[in-house]
mmJSON file of the N, C-alpha and C atoms, coordinates in Angstrom:
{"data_MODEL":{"atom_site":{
"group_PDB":["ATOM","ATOM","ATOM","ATOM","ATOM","ATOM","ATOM","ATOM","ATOM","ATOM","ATOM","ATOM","ATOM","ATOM","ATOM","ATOM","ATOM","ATOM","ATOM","ATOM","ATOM","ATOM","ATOM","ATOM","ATOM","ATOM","ATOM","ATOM","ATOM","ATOM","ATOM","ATOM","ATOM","ATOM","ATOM","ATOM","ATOM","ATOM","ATOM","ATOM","ATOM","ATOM","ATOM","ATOM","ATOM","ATOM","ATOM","ATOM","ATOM","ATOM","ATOM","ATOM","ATOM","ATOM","ATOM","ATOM","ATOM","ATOM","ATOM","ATOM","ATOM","ATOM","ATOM","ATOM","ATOM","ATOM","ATOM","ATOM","ATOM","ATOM","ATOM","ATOM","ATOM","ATOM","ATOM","ATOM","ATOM","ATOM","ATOM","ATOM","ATOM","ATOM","ATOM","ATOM","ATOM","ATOM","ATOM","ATOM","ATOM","ATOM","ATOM","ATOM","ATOM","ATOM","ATOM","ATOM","ATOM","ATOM","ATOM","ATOM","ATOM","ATOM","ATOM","ATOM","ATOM","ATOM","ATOM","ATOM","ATOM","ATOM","ATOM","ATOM","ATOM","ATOM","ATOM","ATOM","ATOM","ATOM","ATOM","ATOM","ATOM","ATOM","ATOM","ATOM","ATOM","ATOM","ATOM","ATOM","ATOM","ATOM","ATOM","ATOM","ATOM","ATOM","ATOM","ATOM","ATOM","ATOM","ATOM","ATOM","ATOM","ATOM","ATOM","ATOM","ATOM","ATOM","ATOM","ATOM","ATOM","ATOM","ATOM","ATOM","ATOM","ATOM","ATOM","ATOM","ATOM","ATOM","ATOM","ATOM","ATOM","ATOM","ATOM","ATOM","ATOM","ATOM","ATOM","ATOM","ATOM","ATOM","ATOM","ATOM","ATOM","ATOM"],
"id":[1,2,3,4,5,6,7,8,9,10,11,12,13,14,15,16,17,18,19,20,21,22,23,24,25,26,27,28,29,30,31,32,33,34,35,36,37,38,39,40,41,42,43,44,45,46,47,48,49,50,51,52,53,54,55,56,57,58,59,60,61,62,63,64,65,66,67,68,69,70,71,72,73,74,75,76,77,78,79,80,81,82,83,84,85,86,87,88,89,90,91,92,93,94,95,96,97,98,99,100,101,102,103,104,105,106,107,108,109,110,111,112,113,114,115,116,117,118,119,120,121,122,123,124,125,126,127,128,129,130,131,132,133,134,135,136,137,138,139,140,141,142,143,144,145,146,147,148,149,150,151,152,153,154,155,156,157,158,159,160,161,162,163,164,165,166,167,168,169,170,171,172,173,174],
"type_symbol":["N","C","C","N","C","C","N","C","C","N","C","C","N","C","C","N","C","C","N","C","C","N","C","C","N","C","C","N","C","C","N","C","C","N","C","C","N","C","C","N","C","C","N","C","C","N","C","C","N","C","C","N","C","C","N","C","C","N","C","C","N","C","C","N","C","C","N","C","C","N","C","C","N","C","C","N","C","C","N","C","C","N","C","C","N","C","C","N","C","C","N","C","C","N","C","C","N","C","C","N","C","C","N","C","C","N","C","C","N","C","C","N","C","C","N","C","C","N","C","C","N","C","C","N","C","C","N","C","C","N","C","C","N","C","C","N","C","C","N","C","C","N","C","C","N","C","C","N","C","C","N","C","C","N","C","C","N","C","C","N","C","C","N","C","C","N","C","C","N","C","C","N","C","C"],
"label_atom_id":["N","CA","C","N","CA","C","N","CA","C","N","CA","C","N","CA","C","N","CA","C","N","CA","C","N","CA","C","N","CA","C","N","CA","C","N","CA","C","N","CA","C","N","CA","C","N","CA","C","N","CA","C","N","CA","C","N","CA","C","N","CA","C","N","CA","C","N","CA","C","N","CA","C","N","CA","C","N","CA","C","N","CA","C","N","CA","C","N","CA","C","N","CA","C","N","CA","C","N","CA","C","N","CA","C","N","CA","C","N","CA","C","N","CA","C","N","CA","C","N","CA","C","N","CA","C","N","CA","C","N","CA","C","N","CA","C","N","CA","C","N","CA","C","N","CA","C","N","CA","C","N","CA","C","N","CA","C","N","CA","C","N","CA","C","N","CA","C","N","CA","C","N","CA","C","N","CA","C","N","CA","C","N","CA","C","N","CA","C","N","CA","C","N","CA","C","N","CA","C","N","CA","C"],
"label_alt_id":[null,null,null,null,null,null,null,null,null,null,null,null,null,null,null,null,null,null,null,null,null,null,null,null,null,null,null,null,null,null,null,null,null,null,null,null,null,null,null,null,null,null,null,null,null,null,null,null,null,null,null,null,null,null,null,null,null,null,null,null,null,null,null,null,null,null,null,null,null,null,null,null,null,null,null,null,null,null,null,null,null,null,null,null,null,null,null,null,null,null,null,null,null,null,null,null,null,null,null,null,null,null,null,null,null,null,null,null,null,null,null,null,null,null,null,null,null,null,null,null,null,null,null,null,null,null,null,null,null,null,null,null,null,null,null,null,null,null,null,null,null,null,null,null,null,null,null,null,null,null,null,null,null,null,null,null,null,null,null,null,null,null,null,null,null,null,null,null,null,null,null,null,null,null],
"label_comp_id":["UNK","UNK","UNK","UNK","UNK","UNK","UNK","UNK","UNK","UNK","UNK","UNK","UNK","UNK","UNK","UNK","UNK","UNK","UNK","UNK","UNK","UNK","UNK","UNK","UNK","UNK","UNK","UNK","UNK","UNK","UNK","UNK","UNK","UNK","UNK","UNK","UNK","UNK","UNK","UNK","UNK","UNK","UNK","UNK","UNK","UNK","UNK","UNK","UNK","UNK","UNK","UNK","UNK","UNK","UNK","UNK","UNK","UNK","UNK","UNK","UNK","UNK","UNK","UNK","UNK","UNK","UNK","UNK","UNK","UNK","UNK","UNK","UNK","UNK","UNK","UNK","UNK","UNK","UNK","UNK","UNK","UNK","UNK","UNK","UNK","UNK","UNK","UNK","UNK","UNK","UNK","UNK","UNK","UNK","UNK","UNK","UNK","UNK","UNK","UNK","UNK","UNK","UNK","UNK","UNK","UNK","UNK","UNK","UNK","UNK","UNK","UNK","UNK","UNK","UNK","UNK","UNK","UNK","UNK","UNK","UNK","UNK","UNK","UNK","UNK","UNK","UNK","UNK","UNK","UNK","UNK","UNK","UNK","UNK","UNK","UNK","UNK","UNK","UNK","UNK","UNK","UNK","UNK","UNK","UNK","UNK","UNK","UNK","UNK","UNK","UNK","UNK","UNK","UNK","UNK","UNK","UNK","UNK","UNK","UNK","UNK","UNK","UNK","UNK","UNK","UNK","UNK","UNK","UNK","UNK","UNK","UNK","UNK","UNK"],
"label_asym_id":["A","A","A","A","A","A","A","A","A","A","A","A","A","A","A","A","A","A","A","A","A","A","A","A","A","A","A","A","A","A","A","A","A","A","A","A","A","A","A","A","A","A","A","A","A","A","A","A","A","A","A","A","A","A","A","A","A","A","A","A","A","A","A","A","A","A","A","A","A","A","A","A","A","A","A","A","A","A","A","A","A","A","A","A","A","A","A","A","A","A","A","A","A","A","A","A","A","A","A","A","A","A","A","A","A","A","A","A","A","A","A","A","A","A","A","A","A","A","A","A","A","A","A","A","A","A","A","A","A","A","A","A","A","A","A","A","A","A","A","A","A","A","A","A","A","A","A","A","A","A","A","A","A","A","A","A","A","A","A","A","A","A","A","A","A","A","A","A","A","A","A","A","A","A"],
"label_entity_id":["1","1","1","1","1","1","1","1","1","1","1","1","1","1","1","1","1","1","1","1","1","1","1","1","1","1","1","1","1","1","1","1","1","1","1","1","1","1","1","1","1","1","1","1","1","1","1","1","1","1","1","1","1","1","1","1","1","1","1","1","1","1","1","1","1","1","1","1","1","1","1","1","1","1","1","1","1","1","1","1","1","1","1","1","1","1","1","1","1","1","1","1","1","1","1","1","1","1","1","1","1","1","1","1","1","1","1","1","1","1","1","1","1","1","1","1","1","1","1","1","1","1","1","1","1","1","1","1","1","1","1","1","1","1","1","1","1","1","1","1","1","1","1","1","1","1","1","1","1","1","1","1","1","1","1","1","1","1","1","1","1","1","1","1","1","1","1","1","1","1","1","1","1","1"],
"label_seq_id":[1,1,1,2,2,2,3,3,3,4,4,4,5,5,5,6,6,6,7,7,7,8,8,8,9,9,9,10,10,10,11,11,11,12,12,12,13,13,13,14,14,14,15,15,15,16,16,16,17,17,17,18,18,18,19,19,19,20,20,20,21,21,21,22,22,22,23,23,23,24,24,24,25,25,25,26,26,26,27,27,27,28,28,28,29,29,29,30,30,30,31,31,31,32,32,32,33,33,33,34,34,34,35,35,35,36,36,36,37,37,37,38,38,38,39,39,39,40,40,40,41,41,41,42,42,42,43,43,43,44,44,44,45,45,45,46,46,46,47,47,47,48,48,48,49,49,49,50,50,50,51,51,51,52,52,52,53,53,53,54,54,54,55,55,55,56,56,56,57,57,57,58,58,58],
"pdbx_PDB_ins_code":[null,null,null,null,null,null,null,null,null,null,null,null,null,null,null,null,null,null,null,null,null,null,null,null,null,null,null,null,null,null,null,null,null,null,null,null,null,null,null,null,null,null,null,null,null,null,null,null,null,null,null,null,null,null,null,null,null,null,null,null,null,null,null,null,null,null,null,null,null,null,null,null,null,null,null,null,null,null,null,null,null,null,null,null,null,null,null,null,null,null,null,null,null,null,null,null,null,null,null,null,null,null,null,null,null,null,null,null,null,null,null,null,null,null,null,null,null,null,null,null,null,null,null,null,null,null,null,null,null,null,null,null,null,null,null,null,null,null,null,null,null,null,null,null,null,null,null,null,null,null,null,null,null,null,null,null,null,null,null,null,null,null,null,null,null,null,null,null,null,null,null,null,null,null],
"Cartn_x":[4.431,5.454,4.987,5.352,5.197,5.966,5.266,5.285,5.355,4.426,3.978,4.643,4.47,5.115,5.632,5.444,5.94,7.668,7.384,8.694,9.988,10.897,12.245,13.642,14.273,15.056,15.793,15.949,16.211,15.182,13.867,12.815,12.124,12.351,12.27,13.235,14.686,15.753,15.297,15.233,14.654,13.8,12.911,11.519,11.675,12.515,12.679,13.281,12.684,12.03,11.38,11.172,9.764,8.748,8.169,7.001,7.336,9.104,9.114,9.512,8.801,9.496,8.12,6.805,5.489,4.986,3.784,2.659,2.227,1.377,0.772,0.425,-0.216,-0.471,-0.031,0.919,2.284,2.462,2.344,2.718,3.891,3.867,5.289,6.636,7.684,8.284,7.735,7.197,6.983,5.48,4.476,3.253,1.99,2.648,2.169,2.693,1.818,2.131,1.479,1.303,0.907,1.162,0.323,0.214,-0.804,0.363,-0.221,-0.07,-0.081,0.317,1.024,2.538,3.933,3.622,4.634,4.807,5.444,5.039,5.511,7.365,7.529,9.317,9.805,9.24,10.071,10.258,9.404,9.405,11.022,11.354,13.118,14.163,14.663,15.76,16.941,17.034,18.331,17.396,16.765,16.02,16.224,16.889,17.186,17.3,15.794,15.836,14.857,14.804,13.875,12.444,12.402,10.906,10.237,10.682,10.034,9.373,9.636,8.904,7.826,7.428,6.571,4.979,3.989,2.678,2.348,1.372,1.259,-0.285,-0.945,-2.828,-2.787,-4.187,-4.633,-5.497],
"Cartn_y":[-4.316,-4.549,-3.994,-5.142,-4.165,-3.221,-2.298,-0.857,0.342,0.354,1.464,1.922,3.329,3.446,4.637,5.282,6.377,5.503,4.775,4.089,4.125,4.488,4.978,3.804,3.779,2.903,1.692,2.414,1.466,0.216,1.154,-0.087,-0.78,-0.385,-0.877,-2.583,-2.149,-3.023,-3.822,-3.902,-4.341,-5.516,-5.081,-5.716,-6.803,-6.349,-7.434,-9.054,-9.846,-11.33,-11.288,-10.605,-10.726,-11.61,-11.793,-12.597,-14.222,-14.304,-15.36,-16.487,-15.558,-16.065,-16.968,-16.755,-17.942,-17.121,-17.639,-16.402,-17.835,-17.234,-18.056,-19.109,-19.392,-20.566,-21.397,-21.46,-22.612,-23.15,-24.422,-25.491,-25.697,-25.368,-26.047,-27.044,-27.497,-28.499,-29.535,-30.226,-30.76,-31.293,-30.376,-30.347,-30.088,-29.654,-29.598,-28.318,-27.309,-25.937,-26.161,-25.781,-25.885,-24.017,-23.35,-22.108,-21.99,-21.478,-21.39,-20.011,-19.695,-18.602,-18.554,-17.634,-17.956,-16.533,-16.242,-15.75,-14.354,-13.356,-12.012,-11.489,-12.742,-12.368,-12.534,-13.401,-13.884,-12.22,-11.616,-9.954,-9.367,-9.685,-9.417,-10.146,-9.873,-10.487,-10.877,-10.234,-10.794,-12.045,-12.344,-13.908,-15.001,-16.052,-16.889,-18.482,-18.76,-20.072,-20.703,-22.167,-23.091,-22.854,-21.966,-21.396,-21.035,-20.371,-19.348,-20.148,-21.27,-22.498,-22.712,-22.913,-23.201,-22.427,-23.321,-23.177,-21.919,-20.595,-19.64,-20.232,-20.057,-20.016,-18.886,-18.4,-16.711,-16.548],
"Cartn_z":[-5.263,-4.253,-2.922,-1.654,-0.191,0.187,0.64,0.785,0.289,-0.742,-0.814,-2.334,-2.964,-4.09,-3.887,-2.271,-1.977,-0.788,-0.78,-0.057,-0.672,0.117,0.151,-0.421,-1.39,-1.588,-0.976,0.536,1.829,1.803,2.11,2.555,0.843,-0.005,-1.097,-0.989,-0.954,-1.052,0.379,1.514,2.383,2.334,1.087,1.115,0.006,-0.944,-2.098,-1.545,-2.573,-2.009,-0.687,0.044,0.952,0.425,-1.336,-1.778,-1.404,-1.615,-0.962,0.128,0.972,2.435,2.734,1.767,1.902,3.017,3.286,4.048,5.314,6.194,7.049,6.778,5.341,4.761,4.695,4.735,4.642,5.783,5.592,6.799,7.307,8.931,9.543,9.184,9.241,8.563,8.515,10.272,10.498,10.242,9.846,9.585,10.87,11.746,13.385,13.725,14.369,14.8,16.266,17.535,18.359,18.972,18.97,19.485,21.447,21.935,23.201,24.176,25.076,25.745,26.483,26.22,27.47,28.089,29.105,29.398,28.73,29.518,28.802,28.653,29.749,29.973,28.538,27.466,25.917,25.326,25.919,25.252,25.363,26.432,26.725,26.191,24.799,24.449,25.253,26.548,27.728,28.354,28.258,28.893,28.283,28.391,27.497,27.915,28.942,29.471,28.882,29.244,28.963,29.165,30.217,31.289,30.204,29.002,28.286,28.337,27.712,26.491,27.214,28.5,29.293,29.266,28.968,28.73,30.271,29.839,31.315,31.25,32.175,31.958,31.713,31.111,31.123,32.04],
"occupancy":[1.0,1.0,1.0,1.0,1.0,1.0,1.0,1.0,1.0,1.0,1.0,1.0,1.0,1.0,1.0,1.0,1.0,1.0,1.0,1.0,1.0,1.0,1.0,1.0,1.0,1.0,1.0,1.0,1.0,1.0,1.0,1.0,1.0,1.0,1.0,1.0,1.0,1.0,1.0,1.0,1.0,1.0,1.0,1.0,1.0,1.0,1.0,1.0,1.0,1.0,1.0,1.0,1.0,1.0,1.0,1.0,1.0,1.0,1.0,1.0,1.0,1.0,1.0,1.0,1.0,1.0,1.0,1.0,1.0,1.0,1.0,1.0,1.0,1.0,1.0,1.0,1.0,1.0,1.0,1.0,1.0,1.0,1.0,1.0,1.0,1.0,1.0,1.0,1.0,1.0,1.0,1.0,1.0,1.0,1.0,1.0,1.0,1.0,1.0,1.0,1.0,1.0,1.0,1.0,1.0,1.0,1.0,1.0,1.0,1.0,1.0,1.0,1.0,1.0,1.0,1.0,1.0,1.0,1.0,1.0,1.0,1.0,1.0,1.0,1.0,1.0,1.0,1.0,1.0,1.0,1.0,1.0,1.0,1.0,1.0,1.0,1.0,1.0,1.0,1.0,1.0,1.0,1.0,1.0,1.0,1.0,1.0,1.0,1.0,1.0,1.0,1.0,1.0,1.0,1.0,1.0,1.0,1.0,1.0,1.0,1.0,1.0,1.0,1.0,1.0,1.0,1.0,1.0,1.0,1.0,1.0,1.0,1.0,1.0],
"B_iso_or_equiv":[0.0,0.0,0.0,0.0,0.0,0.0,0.0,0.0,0.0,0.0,0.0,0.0,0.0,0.0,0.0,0.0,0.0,0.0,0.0,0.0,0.0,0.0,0.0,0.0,0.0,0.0,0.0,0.0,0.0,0.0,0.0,0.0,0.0,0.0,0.0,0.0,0.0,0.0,0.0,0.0,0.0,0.0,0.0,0.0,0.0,0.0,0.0,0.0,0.0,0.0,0.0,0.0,0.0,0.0,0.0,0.0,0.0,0.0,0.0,0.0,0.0,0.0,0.0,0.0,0.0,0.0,0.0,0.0,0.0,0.0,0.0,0.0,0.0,0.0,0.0,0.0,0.0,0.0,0.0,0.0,0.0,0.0,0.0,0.0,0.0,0.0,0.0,0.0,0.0,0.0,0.0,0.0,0.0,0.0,0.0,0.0,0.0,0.0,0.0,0.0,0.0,0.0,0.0,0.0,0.0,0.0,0.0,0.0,0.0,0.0,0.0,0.0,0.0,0.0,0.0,0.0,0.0,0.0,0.0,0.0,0.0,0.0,0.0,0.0,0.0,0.0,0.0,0.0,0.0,0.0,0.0,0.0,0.0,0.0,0.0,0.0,0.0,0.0,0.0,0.0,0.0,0.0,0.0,0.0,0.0,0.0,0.0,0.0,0.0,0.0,0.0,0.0,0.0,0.0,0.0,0.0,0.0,0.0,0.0,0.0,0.0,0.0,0.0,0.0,0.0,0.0,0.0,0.0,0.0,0.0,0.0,0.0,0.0,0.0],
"pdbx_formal_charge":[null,null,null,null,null,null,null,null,null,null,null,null,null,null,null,null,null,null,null,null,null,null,null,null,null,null,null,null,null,null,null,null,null,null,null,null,null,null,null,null,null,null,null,null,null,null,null,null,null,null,null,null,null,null,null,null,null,null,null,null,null,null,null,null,null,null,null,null,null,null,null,null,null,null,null,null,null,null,null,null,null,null,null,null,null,null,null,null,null,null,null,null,null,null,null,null,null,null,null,null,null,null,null,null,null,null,null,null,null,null,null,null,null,null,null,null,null,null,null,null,null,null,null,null,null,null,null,null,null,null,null,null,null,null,null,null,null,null,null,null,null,null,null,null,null,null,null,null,null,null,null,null,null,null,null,null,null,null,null,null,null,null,null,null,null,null,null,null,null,null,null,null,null,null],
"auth_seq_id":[1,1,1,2,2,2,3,3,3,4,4,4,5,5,5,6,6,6,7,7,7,8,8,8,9,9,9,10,10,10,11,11,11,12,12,12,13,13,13,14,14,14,15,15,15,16,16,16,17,17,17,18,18,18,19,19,19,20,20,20,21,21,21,22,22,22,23,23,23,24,24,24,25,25,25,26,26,26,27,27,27,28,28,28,29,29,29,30,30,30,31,31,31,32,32,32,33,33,33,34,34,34,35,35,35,36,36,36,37,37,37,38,38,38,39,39,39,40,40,40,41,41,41,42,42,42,43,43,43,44,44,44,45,45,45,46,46,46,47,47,47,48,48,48,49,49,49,50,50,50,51,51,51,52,52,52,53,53,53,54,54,54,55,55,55,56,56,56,57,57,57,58,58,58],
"auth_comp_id":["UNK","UNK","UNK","UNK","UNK","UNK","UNK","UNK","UNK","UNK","UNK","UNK","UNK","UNK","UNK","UNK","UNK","UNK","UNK","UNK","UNK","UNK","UNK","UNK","UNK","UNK","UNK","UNK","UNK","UNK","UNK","UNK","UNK","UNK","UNK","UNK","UNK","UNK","UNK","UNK","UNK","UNK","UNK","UNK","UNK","UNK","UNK","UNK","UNK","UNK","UNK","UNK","UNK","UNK","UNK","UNK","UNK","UNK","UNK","UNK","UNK","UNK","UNK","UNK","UNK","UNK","UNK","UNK","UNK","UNK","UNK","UNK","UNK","UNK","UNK","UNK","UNK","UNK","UNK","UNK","UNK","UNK","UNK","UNK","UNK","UNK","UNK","UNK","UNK","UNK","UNK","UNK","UNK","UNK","UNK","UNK","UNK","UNK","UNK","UNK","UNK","UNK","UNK","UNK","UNK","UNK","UNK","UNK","UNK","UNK","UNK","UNK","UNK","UNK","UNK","UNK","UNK","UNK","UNK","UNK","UNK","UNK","UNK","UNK","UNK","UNK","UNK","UNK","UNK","UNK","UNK","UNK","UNK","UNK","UNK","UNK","UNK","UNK","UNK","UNK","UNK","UNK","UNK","UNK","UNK","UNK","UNK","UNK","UNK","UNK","UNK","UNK","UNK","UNK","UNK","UNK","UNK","UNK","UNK","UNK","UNK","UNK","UNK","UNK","UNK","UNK","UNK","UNK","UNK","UNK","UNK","UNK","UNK","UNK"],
"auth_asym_id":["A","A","A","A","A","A","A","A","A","A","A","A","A","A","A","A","A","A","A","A","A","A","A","A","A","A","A","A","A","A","A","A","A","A","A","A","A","A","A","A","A","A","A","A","A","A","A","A","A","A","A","A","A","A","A","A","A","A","A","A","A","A","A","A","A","A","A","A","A","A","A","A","A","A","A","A","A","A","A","A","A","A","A","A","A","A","A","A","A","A","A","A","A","A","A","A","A","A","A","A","A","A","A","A","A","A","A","A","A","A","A","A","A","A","A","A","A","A","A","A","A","A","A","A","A","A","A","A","A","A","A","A","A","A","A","A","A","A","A","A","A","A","A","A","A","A","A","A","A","A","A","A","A","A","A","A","A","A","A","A","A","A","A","A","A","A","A","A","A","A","A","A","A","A"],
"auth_atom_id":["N","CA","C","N","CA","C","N","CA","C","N","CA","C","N","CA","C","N","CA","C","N","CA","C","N","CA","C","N","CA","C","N","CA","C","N","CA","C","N","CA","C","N","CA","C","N","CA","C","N","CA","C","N","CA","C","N","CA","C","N","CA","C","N","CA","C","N","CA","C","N","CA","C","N","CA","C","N","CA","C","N","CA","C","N","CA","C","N","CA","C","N","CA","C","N","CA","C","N","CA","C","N","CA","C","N","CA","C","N","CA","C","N","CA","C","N","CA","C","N","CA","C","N","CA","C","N","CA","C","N","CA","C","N","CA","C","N","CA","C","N","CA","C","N","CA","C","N","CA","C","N","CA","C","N","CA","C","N","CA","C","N","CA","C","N","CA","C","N","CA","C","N","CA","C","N","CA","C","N","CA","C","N","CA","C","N","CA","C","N","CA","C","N","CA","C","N","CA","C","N","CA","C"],
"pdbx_PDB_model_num":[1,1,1,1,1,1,1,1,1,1,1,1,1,1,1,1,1,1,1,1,1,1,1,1,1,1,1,1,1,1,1,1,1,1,1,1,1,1,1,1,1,1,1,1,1,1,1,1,1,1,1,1,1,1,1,1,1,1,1,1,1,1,1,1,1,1,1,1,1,1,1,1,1,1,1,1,1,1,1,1,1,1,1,1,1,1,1,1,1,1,1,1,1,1,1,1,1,1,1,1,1,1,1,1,1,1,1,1,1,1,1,1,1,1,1,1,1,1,1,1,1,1,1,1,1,1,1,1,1,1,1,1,1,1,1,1,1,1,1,1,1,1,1,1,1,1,1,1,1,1,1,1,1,1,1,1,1,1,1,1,1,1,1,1,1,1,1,1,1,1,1,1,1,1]
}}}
């Protein structure tokens, strides 16, 4: 199990079905992932526009 065998009942209960939430491996619904670089504002949960979505250059 994740975390550990010194881990605390909380994060025990926490963690159970974690195995199945499927790992990186698993394909999108749609079968298409497109990863790009936004902006750092998405870091602020009070931000909540369309802009995020918007491709930044690096």
């Amino acid at each position: 199990m994740a975390g550990g065998a010194g881990a605390g009942p909380a994060v025990q209960q926490a963690l159970e079905g974690v195995e199945d939430l499927g790992g990186p491996e698993d394909q999108p619904a749609d079968g298409h992932l497109d990863a790009r670089p936004v902006s750092t504002a998405v870091n602020n949960v009070r931000n909540n526009d369309p802009h995020l979505l918007a491709p930044v250059s690096l």
